[in-house]
C-alpha positions in Angstrom: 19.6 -39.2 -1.2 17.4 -41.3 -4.0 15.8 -38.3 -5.5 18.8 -36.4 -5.6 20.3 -38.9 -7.6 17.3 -39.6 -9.8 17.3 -35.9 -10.9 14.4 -34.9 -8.3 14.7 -31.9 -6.4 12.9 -31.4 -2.7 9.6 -29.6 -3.0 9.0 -25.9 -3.0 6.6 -23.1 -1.1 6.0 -19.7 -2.5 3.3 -17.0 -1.0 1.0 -15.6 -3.5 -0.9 -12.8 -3.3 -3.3 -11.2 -6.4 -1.7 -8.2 -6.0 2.1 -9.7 -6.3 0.6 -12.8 -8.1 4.5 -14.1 -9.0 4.3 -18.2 -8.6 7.8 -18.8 -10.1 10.1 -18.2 -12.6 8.4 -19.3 -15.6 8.4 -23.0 -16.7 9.9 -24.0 -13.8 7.7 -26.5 -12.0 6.0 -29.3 -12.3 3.0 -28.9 -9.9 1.3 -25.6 -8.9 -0.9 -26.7 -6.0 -3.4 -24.4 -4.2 -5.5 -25.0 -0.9 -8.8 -22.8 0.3 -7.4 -19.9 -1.9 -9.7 -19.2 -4.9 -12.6 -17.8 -3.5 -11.0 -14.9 -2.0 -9.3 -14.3 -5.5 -12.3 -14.0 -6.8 -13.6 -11.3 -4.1 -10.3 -9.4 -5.1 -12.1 -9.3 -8.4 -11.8 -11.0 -12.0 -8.6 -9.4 -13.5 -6.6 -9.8 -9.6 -7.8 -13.8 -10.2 -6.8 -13.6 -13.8 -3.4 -12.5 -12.9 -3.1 -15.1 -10.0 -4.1 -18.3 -12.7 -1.7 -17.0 -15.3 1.3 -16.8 -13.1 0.5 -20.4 -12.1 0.3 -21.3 -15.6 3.5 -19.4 -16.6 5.1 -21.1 -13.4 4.5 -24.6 -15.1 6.9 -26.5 -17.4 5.1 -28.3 -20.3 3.0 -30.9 -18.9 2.6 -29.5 -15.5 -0.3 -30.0 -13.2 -2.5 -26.9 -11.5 -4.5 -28.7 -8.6 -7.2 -26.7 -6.8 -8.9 -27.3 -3.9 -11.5 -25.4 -2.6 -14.6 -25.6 -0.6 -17.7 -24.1 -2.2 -21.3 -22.2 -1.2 -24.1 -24.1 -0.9 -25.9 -24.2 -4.4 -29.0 -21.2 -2.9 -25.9 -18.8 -1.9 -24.5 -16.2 -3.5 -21.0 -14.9 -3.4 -20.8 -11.0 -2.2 -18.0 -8.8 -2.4 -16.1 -7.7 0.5 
C-alpha cells in the first residue's frame, strides 16, 4: 500500500460525547473533524462544550487542523436550552 509506505496511516473514528469528551491520546492526529455536532454542545452548556474543544485541541499534533461544520439559526432565532 502507498500510504503505508509513505508513512501515512488509514484514517480514524472516535465517538465523542461532552460528558466523556476524550478525542484521542494527546498529540496524536492530524485532523479533528466534526459534522452537525456543535450546537448540541452548546445546549449541554458552556463548560460541557469547553471540555469537548479542548480534548480536540489536545488530540492534535502541532500543526493540526480542527474543521467544523455546522448548520446555523436563522439570524431572528434564538438558541434555547433543552
Amino acid at each position: 500500500m502507498k500510504a503505508a509506505s509513505e508513512g501515512l496511516v488509514p484514517p480514524s473514528m472516535w465517538k465523542c460525547r461532552p460528558t466523556t469528551p476524550l478525542v484521542a491520546k494527546p498529540g496524536s492526529v492530524d485532523l479533528v473533524l466534526t459534522f452537525r455536532n456543535v450546537h448540541n454542545w452548546v445546549q449541554q452548556g458552556d463548560a460541557a462544550t469547553q471540555a469537548v474543544f479542548r480534548s480536540a485541541f489536545d488530540a492534535l499534533k502541532p500543526g493540526g487542523v480542527l474543521g467544523v461544520v455546522d448548520h446555523r439559526l436563522p439570524a431572528a432565532a434564538t438558541q434555547t436550552e433543552k
